[in-house]
TITI-926730 format. One record per residue: x, y, z of N, C-alpha, C, O in turn; residue in three letters. Coordinates in steps of 0.02 Angstrom, whole numbers, padded with zeros to 5 digits, always signed. Layout:
XYZXYZXYZXYZALA...
% end
This chain:
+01059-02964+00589+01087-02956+00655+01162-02971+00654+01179-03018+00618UNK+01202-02943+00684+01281-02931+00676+01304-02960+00750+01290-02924+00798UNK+01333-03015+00762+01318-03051+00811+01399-03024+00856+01443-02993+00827UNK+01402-03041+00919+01453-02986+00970+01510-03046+00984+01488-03102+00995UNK+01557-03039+00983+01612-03060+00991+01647-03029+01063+01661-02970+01072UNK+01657-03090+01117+01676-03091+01181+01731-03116+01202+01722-03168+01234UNK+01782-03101+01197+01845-03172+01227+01840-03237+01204+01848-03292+01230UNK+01823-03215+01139+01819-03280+01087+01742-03342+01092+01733-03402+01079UNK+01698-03285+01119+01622-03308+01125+01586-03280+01062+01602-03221+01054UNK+01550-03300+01022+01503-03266+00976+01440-03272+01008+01417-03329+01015UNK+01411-03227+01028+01351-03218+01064+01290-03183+00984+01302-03129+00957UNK+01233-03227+00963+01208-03200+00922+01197-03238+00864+01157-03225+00818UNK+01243-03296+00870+01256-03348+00819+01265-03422+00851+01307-03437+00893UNK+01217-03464+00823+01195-03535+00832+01152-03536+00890+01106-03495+00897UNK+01168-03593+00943+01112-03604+01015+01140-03540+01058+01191-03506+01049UNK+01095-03536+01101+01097-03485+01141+01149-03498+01198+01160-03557+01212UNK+01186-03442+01238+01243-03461+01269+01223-03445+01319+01188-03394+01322UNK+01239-03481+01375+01211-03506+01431+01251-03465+01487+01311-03478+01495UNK+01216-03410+01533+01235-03365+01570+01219-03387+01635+01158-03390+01644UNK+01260-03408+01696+01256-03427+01751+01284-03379+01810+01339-03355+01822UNK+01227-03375+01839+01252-03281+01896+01285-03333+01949+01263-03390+01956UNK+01347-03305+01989+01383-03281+02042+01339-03237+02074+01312-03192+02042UNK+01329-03246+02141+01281-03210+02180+01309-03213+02255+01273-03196+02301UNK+01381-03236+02267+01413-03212+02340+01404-03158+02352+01404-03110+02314UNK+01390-03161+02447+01380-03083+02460+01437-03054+02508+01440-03000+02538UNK+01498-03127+02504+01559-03085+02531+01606-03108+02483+01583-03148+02443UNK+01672-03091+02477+01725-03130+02422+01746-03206+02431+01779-03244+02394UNK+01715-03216+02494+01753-03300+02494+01698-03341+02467+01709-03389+02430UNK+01616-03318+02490+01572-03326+02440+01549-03335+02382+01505-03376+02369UNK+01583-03288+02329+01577-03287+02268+01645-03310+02236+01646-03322+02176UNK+01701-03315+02271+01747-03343+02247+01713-03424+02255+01730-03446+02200UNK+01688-03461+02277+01673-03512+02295+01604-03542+02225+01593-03591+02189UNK+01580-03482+02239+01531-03499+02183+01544-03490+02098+01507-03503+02050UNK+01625-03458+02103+01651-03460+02029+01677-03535+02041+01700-03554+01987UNK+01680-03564+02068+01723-03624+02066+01660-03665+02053+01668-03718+02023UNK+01598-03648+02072+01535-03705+02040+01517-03663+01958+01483-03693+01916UNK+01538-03611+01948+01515-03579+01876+01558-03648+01841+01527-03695+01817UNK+01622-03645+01843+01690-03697+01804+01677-03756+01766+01686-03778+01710UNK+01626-03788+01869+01585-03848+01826+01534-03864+01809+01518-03923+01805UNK+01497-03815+01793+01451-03826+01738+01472-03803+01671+01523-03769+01665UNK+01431-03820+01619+01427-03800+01535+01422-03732+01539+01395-03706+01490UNK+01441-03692+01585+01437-03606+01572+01465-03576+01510+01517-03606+01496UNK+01452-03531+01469+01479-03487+01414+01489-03404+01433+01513-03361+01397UNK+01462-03397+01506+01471-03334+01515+01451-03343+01605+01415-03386+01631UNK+01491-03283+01641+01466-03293+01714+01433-03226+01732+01468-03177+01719UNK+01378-03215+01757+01351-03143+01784+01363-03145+01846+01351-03191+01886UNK+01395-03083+01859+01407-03058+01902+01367-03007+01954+01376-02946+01952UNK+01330-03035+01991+01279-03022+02034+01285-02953+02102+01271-02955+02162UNK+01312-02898+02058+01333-02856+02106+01292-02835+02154+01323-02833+02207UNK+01232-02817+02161+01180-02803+02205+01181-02843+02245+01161-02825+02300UNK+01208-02927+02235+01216-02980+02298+01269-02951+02341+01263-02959+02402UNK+01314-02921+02321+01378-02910+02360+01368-02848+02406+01351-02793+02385UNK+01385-02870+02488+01367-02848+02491+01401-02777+02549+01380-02748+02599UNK+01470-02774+02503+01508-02715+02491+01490-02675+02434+01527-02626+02428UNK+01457-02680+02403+01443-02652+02340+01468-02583+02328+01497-02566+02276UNK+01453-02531+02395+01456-02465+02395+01527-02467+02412+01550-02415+02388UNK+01569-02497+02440+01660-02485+02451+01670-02490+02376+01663-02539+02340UNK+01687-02428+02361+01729-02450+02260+01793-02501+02301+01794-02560+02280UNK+01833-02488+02342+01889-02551+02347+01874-02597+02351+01902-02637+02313UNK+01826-02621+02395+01810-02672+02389+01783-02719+02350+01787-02780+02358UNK+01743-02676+02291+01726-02682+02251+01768-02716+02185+01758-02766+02150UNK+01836-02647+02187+01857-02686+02117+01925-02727+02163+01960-02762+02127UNK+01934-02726+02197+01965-02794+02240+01949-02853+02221+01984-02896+02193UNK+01877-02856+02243+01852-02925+02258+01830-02954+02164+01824-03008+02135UNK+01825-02887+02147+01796-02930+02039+01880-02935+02020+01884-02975+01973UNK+01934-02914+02035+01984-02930+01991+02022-03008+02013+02071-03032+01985UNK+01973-03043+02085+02003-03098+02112+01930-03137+02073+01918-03195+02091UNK+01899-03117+02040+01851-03163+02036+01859-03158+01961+01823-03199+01932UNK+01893-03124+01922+01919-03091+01850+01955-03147+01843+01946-03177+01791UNK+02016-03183+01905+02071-03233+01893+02040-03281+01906+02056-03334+01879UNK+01991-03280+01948+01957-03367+01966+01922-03382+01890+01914-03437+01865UNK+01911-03336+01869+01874-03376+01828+01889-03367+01740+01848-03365+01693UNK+01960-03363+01741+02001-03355+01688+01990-03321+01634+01984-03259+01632UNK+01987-03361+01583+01955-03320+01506+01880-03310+01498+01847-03275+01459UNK+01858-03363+01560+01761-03364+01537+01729-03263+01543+01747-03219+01582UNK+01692-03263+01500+01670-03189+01487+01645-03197+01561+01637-03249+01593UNK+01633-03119+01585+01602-03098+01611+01554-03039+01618+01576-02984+01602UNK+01470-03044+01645+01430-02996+01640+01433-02967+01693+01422-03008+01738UNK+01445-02910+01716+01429-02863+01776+01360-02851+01770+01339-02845+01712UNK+01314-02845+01826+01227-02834+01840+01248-02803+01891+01297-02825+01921UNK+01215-02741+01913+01194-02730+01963+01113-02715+01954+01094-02670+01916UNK+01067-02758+01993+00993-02774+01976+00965-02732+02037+00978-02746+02095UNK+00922-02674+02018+00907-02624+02068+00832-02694+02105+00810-02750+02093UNK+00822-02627+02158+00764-02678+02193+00686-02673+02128+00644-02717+02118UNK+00690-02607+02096+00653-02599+02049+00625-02655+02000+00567-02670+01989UNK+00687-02681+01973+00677-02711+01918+00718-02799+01951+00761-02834+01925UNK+00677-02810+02019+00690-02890+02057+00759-02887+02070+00789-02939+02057UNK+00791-02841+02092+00855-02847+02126+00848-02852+02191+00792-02858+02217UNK+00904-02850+02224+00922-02839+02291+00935-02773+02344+00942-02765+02405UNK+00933-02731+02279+00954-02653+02330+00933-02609+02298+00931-02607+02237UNK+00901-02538+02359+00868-02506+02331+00944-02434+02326+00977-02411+02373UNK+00948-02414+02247+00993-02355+02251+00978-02292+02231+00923-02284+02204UNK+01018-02243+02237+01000-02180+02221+01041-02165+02133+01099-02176+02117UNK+00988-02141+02094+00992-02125+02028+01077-02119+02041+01115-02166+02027UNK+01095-02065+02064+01171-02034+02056+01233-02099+02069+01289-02099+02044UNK+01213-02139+02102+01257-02201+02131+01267-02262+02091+01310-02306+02087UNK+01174-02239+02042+01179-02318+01992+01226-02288+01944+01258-02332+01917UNK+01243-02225+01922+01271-02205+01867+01327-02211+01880+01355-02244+01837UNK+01362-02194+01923+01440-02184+01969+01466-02248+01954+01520-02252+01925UNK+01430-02303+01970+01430-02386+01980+01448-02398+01891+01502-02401+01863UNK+01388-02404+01868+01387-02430+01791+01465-02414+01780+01512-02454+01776UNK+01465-02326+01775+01542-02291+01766+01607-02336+01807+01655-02349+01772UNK+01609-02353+01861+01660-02393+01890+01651-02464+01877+01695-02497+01906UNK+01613-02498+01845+01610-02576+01846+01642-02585+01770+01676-02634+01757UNK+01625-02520+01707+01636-02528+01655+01701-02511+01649+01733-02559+01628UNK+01734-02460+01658+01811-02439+01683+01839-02494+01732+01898-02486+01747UNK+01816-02537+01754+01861-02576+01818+01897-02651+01781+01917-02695+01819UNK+01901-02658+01716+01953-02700+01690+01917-02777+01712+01937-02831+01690UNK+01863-02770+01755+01846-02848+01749+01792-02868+01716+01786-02926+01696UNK+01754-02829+01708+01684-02851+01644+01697-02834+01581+01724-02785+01556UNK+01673-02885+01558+01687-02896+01472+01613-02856+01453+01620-02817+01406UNK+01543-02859+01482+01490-02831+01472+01464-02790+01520+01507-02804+01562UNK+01424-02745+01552+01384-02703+01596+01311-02722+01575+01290-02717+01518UNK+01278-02744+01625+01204-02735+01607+01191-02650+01636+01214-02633+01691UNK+01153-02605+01592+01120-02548+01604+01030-02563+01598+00993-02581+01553UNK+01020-02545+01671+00933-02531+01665+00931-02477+01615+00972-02431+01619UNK+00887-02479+01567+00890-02417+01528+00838-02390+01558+00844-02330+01548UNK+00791-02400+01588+00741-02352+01634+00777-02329+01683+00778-02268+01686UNK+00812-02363+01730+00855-02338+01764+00904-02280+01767+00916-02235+01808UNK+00926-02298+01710+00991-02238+01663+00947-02166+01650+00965-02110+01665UNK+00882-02187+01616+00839-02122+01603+00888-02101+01565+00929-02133+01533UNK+00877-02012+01574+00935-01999+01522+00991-01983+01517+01009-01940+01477UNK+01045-02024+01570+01130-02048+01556+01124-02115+01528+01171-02154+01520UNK+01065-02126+01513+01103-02206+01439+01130-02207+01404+01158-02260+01389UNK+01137-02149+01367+01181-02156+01297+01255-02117+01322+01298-02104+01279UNK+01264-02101+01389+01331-02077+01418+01353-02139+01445+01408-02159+01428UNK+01320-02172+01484+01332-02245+01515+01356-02311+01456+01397-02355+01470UNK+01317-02303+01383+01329-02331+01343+01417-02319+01321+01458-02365+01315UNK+01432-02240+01309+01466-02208+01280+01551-02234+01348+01610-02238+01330UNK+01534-02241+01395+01579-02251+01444+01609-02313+01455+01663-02324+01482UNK+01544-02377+01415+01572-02429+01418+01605-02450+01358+01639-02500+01348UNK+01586-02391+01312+01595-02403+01249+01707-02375+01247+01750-02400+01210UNK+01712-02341+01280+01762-02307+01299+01795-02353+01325+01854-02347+01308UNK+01787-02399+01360+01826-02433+01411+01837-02501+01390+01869-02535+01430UNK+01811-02536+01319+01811-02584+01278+01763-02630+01315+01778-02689+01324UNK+01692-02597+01341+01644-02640+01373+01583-02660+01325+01557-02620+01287UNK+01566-02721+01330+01502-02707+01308+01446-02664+01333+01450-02653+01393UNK+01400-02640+01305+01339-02616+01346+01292-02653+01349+01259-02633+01301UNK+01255-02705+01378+01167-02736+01376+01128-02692+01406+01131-02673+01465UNK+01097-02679+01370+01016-02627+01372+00986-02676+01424+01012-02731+01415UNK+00962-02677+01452+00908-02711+01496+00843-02668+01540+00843-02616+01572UNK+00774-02731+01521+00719-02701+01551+00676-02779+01571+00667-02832+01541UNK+00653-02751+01645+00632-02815+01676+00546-02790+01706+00527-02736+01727UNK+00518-02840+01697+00414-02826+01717+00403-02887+01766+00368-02935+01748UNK+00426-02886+01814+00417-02935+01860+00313-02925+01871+00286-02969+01905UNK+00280-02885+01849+00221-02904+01878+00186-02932+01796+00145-02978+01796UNK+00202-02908+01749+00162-02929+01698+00185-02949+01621+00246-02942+01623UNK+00172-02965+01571+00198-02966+01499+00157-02902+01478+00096-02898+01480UNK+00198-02856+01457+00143-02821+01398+00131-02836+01335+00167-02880+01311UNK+00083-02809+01296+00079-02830+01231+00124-02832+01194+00175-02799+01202UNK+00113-02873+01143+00165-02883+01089+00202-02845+01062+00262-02852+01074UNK+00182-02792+01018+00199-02747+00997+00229-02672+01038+00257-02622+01017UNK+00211-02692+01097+00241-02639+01161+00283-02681+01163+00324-02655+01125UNK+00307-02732+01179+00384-02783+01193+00429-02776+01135+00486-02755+01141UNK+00408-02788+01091+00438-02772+01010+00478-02698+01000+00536-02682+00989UNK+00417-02664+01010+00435-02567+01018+00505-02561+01070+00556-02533+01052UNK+00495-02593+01138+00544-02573+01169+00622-02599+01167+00668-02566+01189UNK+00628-02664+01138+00717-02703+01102+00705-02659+01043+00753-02621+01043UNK+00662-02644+00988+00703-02602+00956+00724-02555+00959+00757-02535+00912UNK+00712-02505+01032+00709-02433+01066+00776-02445+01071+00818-02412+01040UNK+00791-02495+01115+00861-02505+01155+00897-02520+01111+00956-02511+01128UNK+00890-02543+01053+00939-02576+01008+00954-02515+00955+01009-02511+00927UNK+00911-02476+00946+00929-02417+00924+00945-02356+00968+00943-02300+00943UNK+00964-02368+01044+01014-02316+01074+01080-02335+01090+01109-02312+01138UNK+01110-02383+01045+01167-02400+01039+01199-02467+01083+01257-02484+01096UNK+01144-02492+01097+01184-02561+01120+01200-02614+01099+01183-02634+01043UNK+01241-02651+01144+01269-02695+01096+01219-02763+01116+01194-02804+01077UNK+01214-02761+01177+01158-02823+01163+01083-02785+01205+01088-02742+01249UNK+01035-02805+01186+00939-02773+01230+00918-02832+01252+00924-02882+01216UNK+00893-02835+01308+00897-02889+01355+00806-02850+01385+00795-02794+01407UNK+00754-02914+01372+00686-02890+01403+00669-02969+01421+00671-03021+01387UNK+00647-02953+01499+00618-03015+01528+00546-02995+01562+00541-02941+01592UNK+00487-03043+01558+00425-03011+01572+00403-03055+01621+00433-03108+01621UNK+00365-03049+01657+00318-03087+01695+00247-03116+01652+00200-03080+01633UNK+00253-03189+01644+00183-03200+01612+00128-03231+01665+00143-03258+01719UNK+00061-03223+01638-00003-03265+01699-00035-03308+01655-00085-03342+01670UNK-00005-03305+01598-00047-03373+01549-00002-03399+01486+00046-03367+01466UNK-00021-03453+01460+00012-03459+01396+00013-03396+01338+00058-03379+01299UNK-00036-03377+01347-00052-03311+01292+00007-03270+01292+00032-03246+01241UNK+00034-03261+01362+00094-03212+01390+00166-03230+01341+00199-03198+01299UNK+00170-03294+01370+00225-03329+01337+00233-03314+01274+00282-03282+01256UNK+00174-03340+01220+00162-03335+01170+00187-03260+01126+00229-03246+01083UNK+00152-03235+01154+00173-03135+01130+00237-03136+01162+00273-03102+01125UNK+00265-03153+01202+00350-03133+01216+00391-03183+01152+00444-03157+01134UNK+00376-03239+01122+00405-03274+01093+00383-03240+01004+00413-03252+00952UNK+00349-03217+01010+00317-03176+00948+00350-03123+00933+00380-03112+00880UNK+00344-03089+00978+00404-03024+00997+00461-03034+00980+00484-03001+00933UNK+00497-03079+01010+00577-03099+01001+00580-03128+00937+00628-03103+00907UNK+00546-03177+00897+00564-03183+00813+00556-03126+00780+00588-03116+00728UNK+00520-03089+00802+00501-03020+00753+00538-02982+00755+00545-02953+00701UNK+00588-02958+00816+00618-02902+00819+00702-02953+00791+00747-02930+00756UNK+00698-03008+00815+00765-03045+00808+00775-03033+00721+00828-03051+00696UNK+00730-03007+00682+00750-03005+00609+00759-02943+00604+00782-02927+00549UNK+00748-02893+00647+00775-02832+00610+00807-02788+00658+00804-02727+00655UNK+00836-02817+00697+00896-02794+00761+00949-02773+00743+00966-02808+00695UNK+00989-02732+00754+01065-02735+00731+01100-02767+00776+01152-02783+00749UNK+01099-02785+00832+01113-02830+00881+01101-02883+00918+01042-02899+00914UNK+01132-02917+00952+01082-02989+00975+01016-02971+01028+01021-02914+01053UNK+00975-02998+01042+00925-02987+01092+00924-03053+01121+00938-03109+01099UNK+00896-03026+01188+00891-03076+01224+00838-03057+01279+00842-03011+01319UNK+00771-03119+01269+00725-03128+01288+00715-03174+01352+00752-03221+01367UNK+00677-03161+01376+00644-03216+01434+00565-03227+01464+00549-03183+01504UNK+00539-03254+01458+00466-03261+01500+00481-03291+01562+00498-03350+01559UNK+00480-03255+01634+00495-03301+01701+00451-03333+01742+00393-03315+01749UNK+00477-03380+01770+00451-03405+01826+00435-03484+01774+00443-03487+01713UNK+00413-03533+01813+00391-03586+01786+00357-03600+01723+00371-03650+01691UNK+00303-03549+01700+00262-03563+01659+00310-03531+01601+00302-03550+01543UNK+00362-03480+01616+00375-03466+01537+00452-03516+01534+00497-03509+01493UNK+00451-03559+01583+00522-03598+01567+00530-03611+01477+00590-03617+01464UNK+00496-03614+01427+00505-03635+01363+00512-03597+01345+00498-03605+01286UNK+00528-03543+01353+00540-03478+01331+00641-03490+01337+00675-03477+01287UNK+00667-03510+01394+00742-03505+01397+00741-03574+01364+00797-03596+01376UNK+00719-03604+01340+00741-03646+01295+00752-03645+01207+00795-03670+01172UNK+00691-03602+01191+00661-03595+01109+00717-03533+01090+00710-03495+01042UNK+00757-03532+01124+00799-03460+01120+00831-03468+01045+00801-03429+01008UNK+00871-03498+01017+00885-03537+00934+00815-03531+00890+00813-03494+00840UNK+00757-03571+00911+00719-03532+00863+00667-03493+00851+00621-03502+00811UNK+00680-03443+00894+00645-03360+00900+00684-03320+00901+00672-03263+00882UNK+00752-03343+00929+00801-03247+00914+00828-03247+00987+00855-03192+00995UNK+00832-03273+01028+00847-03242+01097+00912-03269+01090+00920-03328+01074UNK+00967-03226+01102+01051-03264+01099+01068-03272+01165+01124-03295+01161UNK+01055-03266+01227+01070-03282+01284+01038-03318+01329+00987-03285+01338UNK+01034-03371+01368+01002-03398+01428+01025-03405+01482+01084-03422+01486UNK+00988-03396+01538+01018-03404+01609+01000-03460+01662+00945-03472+01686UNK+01062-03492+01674+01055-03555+01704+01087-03566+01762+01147-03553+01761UNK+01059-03590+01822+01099-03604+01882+01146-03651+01875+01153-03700+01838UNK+01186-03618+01931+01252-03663+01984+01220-03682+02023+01174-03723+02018UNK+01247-03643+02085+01233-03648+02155+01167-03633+02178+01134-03672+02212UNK+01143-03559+02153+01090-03542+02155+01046-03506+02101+01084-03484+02058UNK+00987-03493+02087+00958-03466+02037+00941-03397+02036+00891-03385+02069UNK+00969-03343+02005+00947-03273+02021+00875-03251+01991+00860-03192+01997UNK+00837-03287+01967+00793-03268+01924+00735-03309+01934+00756-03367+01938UNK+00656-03307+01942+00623-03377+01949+00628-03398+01898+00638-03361+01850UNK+00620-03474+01890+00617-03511+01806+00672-03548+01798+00677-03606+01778UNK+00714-03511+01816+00792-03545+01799+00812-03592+01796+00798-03628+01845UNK+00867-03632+01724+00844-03711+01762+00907-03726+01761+00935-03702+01712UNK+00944-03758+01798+01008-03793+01818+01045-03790+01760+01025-03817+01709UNK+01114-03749+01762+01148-03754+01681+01170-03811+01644+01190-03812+01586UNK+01163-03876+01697+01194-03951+01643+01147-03950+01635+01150-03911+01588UNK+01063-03966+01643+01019-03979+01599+00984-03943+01540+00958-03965+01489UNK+00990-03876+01565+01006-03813+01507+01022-03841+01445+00991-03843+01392UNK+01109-03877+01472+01164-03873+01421+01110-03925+01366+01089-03912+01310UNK+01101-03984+01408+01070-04053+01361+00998-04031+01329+00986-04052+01272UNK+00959-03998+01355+00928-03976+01323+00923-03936+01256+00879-03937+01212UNK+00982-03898+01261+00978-03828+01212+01026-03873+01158+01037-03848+01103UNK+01055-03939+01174+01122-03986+01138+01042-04020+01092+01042-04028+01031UNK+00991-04034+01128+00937-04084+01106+00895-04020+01029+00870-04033+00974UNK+00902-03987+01049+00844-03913+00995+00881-03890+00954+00861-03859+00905UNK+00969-03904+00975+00989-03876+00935+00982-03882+00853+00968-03939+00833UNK+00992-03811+00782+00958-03814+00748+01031-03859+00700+01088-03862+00723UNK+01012-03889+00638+01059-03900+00602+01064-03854+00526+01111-03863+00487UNK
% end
């Protein structure tokens, strides 16, 4: 695995780097909540566009990310826009998610784009190609808020995404038992050895909390940890994140 280099972040190499969403839904909002990203142990801030909730003004849009670009200095930033599909906030039209990806990756303030790759269908590898154009990263992303699938179906699909050119594949599942957990953490060592890129895993909600922890030793290079608020169920506060993932870390 060939690990991604961010504004002087190595994402892919050692403990996993700790991603804390911004989720204002006006600019004085999320300017407010970059100022709680600062103080915590953050390594990266997501940017919670589906919270905002100008989303559809492009001015307002790249207005409000190039004041939140300066609030929050050199720390990387992820642009998300999380459809209602895959546990977001808003429901959009195919033509609008693509328009978007295209303006968030061109708009000079994300260092990465998350792309639904179900979403994208087939403008992913143009959406890829656009961020790739604009010195963006691309994250592949796919989210199962009702279930975990099998192992080897979780496995099949980071190496799908990781072989349509991204730079990081991002799969989070819903589990209903330990068994769940288990096959998502099975999945992620397996594919984490023969990736060309970092992956990044999650089991949500309470029961797969050990899942954003074991991220160092199964393969997952990213975790997501609250500020202010938690975008994700499971999530656990980014200072205790930090001490935790400081406690596993490997030598």
């Amino acid at each position: 695995m060939e690990p991604v280099n961010v504004r002087g972040l190595t994402i892919g190499s050692g403990r996993p780097k700790i991603a804390v969403p911004v989720l204002g839904k006006t600019r004085e909002a999320l300017l407010a909540e970059a100022e709680q990203v600062k103080s915590v142990p953050a390594d990266l801030a997501e940017w919670r566009v589906d919270w905002f909730a100008q989303w559809l003004d492009r001015t307002a849009l790249l207005e409000t990310g190039a004041a939140l670009r300066a609030a929050l200095g050199d720390l990387p930033i992820l642009a998300t826009f999380r459809t209602a599909a895959e546990g977001g906030q808003q429901e959009i039209s195919k033509k609008d998610y693509v328009n978007l990806i295209q303006t968030l990756a061109a708009s000079g303030v994300a260092d990465m784009v998350d792309i639904e790759v179900f979403t994208a269908g087939e403008d992913v590898t143009s959406l890829i190609r656009s961020c790739h154009q604009a010195g963006t990263l691309a994250l592949l992303s796919s989210h199962d808020f009702a279930r975990t699938p099998e192992d080897d179906e979780m496995a099949d699909r980071l190496i799908w995404m990781d072989g349509l050119g991204a730079d990081l594949s991002k799969l989070a599942v819903m589990p209903h038992n330990s068994e769940d957990v288990l096959a998502l953490l099975s999945a992620t060592g397996r594919v984490a050895k023969q990736a060309r890129r970092p992956i990044v895993t999650m089991s949500m909600g309470g029961l797969g909390t050990v899942s954003r922890l074991a991220g160092e030793v199964f393969g997952s290079a990213i975790t997501f940890g609250s500020a202010a608020r938690a975008s994700a169920p499971g999530q656990v506060p980014a200072g205790q994140l930090a001490e935790i993932l400081a406690l596993l870390e490997l030598n």
